[in-house]
C-alpha positions in Angstrom: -65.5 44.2 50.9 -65.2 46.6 47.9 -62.8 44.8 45.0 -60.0 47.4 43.9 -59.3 48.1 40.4 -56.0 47.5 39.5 -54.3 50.9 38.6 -52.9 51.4 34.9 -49.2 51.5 35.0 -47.0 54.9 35.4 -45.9 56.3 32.2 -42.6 55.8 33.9 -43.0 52.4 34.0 -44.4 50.9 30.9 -43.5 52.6 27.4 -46.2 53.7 25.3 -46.9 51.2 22.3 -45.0 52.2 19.4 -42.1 53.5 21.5 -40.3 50.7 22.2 -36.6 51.5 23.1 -34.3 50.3 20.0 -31.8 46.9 20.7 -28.2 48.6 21.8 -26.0 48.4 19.0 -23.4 46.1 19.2 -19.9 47.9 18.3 -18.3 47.2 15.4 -15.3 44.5 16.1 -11.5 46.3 15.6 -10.1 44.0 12.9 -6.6 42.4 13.9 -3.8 43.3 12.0 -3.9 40.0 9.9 -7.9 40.2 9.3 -7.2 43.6 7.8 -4.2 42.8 5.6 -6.4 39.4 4.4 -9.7 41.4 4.4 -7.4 44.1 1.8 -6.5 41.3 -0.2 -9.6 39.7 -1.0 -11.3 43.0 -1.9 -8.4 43.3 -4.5 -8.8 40.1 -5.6 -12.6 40.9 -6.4 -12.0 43.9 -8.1 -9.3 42.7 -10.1 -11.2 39.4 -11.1 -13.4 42.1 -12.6 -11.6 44.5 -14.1 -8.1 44.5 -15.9 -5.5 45.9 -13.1 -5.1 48.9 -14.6 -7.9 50.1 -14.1 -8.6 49.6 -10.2 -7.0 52.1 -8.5 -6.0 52.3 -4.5 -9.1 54.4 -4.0 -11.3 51.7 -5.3 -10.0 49.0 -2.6 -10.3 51.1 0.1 -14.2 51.7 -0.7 -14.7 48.2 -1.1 -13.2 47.7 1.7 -14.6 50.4 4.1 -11.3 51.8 4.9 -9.7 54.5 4.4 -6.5 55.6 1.5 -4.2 55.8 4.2 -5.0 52.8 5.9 -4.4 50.3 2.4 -0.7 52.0 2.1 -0.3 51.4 5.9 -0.7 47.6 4.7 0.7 47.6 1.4 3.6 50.3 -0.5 1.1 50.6 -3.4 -1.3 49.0 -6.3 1.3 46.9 -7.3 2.3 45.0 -4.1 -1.2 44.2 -3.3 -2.1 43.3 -6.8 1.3 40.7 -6.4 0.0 39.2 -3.2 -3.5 39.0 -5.0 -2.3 37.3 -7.6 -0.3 35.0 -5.6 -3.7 34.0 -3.8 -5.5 33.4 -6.6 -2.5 31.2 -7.7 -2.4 28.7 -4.9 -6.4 29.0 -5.7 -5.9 28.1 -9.4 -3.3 25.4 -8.4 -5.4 23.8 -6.2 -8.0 23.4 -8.9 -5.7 21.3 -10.8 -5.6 18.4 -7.9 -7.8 15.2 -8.2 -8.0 12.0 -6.9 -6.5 9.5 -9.5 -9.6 7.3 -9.3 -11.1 6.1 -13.0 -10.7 7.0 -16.4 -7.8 9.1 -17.0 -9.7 11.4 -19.8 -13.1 11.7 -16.4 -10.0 12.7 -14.7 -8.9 15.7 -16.5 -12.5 16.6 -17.6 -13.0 17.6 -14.1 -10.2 19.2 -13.9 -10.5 21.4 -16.6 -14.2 22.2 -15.7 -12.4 23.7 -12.4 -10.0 25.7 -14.3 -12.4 27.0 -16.8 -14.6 28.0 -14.4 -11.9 29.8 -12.4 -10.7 31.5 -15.7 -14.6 32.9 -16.2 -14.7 34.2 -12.4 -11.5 36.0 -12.8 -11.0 36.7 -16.7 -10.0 40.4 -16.9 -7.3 40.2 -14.6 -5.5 37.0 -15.8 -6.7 37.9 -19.6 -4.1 41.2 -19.4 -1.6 39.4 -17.4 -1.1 36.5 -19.9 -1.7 38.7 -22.8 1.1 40.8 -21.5 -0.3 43.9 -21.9 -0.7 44.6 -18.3 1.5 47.6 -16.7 1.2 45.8 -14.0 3.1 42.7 -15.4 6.6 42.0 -13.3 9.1 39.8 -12.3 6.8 38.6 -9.1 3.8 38.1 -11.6 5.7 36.5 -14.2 6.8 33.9 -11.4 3.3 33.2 -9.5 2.2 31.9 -13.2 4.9 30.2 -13.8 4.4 28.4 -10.6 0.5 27.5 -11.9 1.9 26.1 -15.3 4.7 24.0 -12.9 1.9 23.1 -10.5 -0.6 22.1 -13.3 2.5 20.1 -15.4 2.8 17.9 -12.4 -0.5 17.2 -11.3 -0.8 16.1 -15.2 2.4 13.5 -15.0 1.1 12.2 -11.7 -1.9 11.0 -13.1 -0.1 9.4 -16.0 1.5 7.6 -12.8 4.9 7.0 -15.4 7.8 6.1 -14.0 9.9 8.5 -15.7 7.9 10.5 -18.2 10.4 10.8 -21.4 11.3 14.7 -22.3 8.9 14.4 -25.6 6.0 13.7 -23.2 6.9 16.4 -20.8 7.0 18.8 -23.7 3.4 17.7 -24.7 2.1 18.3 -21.4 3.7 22.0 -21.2 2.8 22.6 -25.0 -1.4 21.5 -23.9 -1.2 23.8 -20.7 0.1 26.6 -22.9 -3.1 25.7 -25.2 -5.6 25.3 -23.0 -4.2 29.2 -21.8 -4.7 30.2 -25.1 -7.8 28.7 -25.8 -9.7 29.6 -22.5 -8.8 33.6 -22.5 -9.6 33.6 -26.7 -13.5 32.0 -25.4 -13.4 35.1 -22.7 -13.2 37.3 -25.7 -16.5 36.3 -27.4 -17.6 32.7 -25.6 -19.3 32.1 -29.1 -18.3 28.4 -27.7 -20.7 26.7 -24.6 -18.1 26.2 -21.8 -18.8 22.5 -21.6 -18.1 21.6 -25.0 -14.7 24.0 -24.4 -14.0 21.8 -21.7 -14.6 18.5 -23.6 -12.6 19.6 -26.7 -9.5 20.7 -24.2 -9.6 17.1 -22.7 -10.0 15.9 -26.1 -7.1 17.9 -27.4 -5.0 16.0 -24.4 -5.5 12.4 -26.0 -5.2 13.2 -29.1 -1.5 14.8 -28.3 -0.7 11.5 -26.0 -1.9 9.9 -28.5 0.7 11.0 -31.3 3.5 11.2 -28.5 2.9 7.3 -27.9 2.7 6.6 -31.9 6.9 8.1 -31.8 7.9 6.1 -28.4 6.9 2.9 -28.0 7.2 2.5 -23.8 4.8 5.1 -23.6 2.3 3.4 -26.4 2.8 0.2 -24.3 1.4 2.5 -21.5 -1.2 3.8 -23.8 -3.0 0.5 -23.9 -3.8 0.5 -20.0 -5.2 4.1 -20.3 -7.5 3.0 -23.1 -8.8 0.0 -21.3 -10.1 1.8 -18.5 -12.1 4.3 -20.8 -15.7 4.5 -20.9 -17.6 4.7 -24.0 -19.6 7.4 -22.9 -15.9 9.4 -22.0 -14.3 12.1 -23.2 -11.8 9.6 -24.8 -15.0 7.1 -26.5 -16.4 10.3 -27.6 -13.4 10.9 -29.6 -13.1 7.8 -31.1 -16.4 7.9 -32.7 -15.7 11.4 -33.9 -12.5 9.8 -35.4 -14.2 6.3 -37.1 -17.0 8.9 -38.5 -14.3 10.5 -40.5 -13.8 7.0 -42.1 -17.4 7.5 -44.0 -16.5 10.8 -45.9 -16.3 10.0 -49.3 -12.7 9.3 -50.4 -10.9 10.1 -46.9 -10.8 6.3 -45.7 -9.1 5.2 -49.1 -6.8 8.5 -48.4 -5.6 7.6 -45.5 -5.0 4.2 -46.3 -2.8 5.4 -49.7 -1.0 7.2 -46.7 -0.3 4.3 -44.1 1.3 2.7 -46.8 4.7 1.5 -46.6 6.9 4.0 -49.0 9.3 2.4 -51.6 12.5 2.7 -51.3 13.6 6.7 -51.3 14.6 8.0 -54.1 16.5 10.9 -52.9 15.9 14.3 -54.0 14.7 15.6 -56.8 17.8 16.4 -58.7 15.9 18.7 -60.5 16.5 20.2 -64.3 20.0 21.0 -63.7 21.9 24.0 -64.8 21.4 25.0 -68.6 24.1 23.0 -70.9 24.4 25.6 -73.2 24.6 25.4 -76.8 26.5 21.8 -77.8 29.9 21.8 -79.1 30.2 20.4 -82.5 33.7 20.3 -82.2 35.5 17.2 -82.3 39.4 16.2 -81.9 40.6 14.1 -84.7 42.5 10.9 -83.9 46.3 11.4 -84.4 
């Protein structure tokens, strides 16, 4: 019995090589109403962590976003409302950044911390530079308030890891006056960052102990405090660091005998310099004669 050949398969039912039909595209998923309005808000957020507000218009979100002009005002009334609500995002973001377990050294504590917020302030610089700056046109009642809330949200988590009982109004103004320095500080580095961002962050910290510090050397239930934070300090801490910086100062020529002329206990006071006094004028030479 003859064998049969098998027969090559119909061009009907085997594509030639190289002609493989392409996948079926999958179509594009409709974004809800809320993924679009969060989708709008992170694209702004991008651009305006980039850029200073003033210069991203509405056209520029809605490339980013692959959407159209009308479809961003559909969402929002304009630039400004959706540079608010990106703002107000990147606030609880910022805010957030500021919490931290209150485990170990307080000055490892806030060195973290700070590495967080400087790192934030180099991933969205422009935006937050011309806001705080107030030179932005975009600047408002709404934005004054979301950083208002970050400085209130940052002055607490401070306090909470001092863990007082009540914090005195002296140490509350230190804490505000070092959140309104480290501000200044971090967008002056975004200007030239001439300085390495960790040694930023170390000298911020630094800053911190050093203001404590003199706050505790004017009431003494926080310098009774002060001792505990001390004690758990490491050496190798932001806080030992310090203190060596501090004692080295002792070696320069003439500064230990300085400060020591200075710790001194004054005399009594003397009052103020009178002074020369007005001019007498010439004397009198005139005398009354007895009677």
């Amino acid at each position: 019995m003859a064998s049969r050949t098998p027969s090559a398969p119909s061009p009907a039912s085997a594509p030639a090589r190289g002609d493989r039909p392409e996948p079926a595209v999958r179509p594009r998923r409709r974004l809800s109403v809320d993924e679009r309005r969060e989708q709008l808000i992170a694209v702004a957020l991008e651009l305006f962590s980039h850029r200073p507000p003033e210069e991203v218009s509405i056209d520029d979100i809605a490339a980013a976003a692959g959407a159209s002009r009308p479809l961003v005002y559909h969402y929002f009334p304009g630039k400004q409302a959706i540079y608010e609500e990106s703002l107000r995002r990147a606030g609880r973001e910022l805010s957030a950044r500021f919490e931290e377990p209150a485990e170990g050294p307080l000055s490892a504590r806030l060195y973290r911390v700070m590495g967080r917020y400087l790192d934030f302030v180099q991933s969205h610089g422009p935006g937050f530079a011309a806001l705080l700056r107030g030179g932005s046109v975009t600047a408002s009642t709404n934005t004054s308030a979301v950083i208002d809330e970050v400085r209130k949200a940052a002055h607490d988590q401070i306090l909470g890891h001092l863990a007082l009982p009540s914090p005195s109004p002296g140490l509350r103004l230190t804490v505000r006056a070092w959140i309104a320095n480290a501000e200044i500080t971090s967008l002056e580095w975004l200007a030239d960052r001439s300085v390495p961002l960790e040694e930023l962050q170390l000298h911020l910290v630094q800053e911190f102990v050093a203001a404590l510090t003199l706050t505790a050397a004017r009431e003494p239930a926080l310098a009774a405090e002060l001792a505990g934070f001390f004690a758990d300090e490491r050496p190798d801490g932001p806080t030992g660091r310090l203190v060596r910086d501090l004692a080295g100062l002792l070696a320069v020529p003439g500064l230990a005998d300085a400060l020591t002329g200075l710790a001194a206990e004054p005399g009594p006071n003397p009052g103020p310099n009178p002074g020369p006094g007005p001019d007498p004028g010439p004397a009198d030479d005139t005398r009354s004669e007895a009677g």
